[in-house]
Each structure stands twice: as structure tokens, then as C-alpha cells.
N, C-alpha and C positions, 0 to 999 in steps of 0.2 A: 361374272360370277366367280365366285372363289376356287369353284371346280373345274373352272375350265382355264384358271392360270395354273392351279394344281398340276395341270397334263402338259405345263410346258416345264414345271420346276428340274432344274441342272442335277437333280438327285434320281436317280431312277426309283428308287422309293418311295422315293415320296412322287412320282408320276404315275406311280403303282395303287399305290393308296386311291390318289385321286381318281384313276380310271376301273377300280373297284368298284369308288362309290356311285359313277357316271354306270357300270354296268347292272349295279344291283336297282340302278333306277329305274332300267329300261325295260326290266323284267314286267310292268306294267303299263298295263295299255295308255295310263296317264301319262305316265314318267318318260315315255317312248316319244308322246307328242309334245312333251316340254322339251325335250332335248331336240326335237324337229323342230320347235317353235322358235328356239333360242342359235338357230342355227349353225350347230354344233356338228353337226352332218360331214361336212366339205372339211370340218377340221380331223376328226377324226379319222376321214379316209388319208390324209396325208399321212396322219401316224403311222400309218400301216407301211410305208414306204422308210420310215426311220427307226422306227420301236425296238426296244427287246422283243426276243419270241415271246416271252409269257405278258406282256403288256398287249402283243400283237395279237393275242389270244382274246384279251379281255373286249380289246375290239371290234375283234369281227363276232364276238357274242352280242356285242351293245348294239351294232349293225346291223345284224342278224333278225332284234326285237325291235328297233326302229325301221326297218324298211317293213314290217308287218303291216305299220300305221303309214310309213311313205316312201317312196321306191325314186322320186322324182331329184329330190336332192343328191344320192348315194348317185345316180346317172349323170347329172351333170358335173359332181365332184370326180369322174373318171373313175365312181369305181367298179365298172364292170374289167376296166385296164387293170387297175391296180391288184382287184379279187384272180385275175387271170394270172398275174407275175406270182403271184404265191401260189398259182397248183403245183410250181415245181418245187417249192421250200424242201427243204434237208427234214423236217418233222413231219409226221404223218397227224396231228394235230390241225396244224394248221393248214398241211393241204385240202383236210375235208371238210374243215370251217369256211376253207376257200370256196369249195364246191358249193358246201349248202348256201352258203351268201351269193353264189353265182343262182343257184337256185330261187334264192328271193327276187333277186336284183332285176331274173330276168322274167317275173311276173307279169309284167305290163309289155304291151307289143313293140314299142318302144329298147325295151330291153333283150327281147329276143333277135331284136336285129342287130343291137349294138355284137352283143353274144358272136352272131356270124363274121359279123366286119371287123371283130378283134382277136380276132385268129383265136377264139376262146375252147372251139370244139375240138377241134385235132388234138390240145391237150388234155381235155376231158377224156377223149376216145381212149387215149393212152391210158390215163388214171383209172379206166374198166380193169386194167391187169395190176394194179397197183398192189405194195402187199401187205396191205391193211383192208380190212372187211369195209370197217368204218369211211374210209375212203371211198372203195370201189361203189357202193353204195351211193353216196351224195352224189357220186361222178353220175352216176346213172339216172339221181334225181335232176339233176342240173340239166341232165342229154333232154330226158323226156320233159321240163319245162319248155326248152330252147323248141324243142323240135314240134312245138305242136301251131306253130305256121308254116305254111310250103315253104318256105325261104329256109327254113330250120332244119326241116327233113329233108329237104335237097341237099344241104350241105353236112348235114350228119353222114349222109349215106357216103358222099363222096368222101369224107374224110376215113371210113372205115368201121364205122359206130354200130352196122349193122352184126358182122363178122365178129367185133369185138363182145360185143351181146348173147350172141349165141356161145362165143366161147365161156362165158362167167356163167351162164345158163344150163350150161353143160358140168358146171363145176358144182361139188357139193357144196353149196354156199347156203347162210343161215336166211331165216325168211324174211329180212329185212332185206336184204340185198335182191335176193329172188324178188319180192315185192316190185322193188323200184324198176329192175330189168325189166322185168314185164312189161309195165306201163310203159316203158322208154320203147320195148318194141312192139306195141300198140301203137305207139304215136307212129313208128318209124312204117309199118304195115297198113299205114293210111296210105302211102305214097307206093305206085304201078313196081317201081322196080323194089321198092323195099319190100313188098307183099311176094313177090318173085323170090327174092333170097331167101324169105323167113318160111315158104311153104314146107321147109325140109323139115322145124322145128315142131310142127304139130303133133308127133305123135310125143315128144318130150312133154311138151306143154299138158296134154290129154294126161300123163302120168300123175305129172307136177299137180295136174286140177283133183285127180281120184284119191292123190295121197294128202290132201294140205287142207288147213282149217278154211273156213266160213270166207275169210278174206282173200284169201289164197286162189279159193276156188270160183270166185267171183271174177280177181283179172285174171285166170290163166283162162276162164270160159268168154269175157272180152277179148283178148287176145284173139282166138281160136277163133270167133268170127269174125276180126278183122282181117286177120290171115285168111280162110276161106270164103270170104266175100266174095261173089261173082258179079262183074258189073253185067 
């Protein structure tokens, strides 16, 4: 197809153009599965390794709406590897495009282990401090996808993910961020010693439930009895 020599053209412009029109496709749930159909998947995660930042942007959005509809191609092109080299990028763009794509990627159980075995967590755990909202966020969306098999919260906790959670938790942070913590340490308060650490956190969480909207107050009251759970 004409769009997909467009994304190797010697112009960045015009590689620009082309992975525009490649992104505005994928925004539908049709245009997601022709561009998985047409196996375009495994080329796109390369770009990501060569690109301008602002092309490497358009890709991990096109990524992003393509692993919606399939998770299986973006895995065996390496890109749980590749979304993992860019949490430390120099733009805070694309470090959290990294996250929420690590977030997709690691949908299927398949992907949550790859997550583990690519050294993927210890840099998420970091990006909880990062100094962008919008980051720390994904990071925390990403922790709590990773972490909801034993394999994921055993290695969350060892890496520091719990400690790191309650410190952004502690922070005045907007309710998207709060949001995702939460859940990330629900997942992590499934596992003996992460429900151990997190007991301190209850009476925050009890606050965080009596002050916060409808949504709010749904997982910090999840939370609350995952943390006092008595087996």
C-alpha cells in the first residue's frame, strides 16, 4: 500500500504525513483491524526504535488503538522491549504514551509476563515519582495491569511499587492519578506481604473515600477491603 512506503519515504515529512494518515485510521475499530490485517504491526514497532519524537508519538497512538483490537502481533514484534526503552525518553510525552502502551500490551497474560522478564517494572516503579502528572498516572496504570497475576505482584512489591504508591498517594495528586494508584494498590494488597505494608494506608484511603466523587469512592472502598481482608 501506498501508506506504508509513505512511512519509509527519505523525507521526514513526508514519513510524517504518512504516519498521520496511518494514525487517524486507527482511531476506528475498523481501521485498527486493517492495519492488523495488513501486517503493519511489527513495522511500526521498529519505527519506534528510529523515528523523530513527534512521528514516535503518532505511533505509539496508532499502537495504542491497534492493540485494542490485537495485543498478539505488538508481543511478538518486541514491543513490550521496545515500549520499555522509551520510559526513559528525555520527553514526558512519550514516556507516558510508553506506559499506557505498556498498559495495553500487557492485557493478555502473555504480556504480563513478558512485563516481568523485561526488566519493565523497576522502571515503571520509578516513573510513580516522575514530574509529570500524566506520566506518573499511566505508570501506575501499567503497574496495576502488570500486577494482577502472582508473578506480577511478587515482582512489583520486590521492586519497590508498593512504597512508591503510597508516597504519590500521599501526594496531592489530581483524581486521575489517585484513580489509577488505587487500583494498582488493590492489585498489590491481593498479595500477604503487600496487604502487610499497605495496612498503614487505611485510614488515608477512608479520607480519600469520604472526600471523592462516586468513582472515587467505589475504589478507595475496594481498596479498604482488600487491605483488611482477614483470611
Amino acid at each position: 500500500s501506498t501508506q506504508s512506503t509513505g512511512v519509509d519515504d527519505k523525507h521526514d515529512e513526508a514519513r510524517l504525513m504518512a504516519q498521520r494518515a496511518i494514525e487517524s485510521v486507527s482511531h476506528t475499530v475498523t481501521g485498527a483491524r486493517g492495519i492488523v490485517k495488513a501486517n503493519l504491526i511489527a513495522k511500526l514497532v521498529e519505527k519506534l526504535k528510529t523515528e523523530t519524537d513527534e512521528i514516535k508519538q503518532l505511533v505509539l497512538d496508532t499502537l495504542h488503538y491497534c492493540m485494542k483490537v490485537d495485543t498478539e502481533q505488538a508481543l511478538a514484534a518486541g514491543g513490550m522491549e521496545v515500549f520499555t526503552s522509551l520510559l526513559t525518553h528525555g520527553t514526558w510525552e512519550i514516556r507516558g504514551k510508553a506506559a499506557r502502551d505498556i498498559m495495553d500490551i500487557s492485557f493478555p497474560i502473555d504480556g504480563k509476563s513478558r512485563a516481568v522478564k523485561c526488566g519493565c517494572i523497576p522502571v515503571l516503579v520509578k516513573l510513580l515519582a516522575d514530574v509529570n502528572f500524566n506520566v506518573r498516572s499511566q505508570a501506575a496504570g501499567a503497574l496495576m495491569s502488570i500486577a494482577i497475576t502472582t508473578e506480577g505482584k511478587k515482582a512489583s512489591i520486590k521492586e519497590g511499587a508498593v512504597e512508591a504508591l503510597i508516597t504519590l498517594l500521599k501526594m496531592d495528586e489530581g483524581s486521575e492519578v489517585k484513580l489509577n494508584v488505587i487500583k494498582a494498590i488493590t492489585m498489590l494488597a491481593e498479595h500477604p506481604e503487600g496487604r502487610e505494608k499497605l495496612s498503614e494506608i487505611v485510614p488515608l484511603l477512608q479520607t480519600i473515600k469520604a472526600s471523592g466523587g462516586p468513582m472515587m469512592q467505589k475504589v478507595a472502598t475496594t481498596a479498604i477491603n482488600v487491605i483488611t481482608w482477614k483470611p
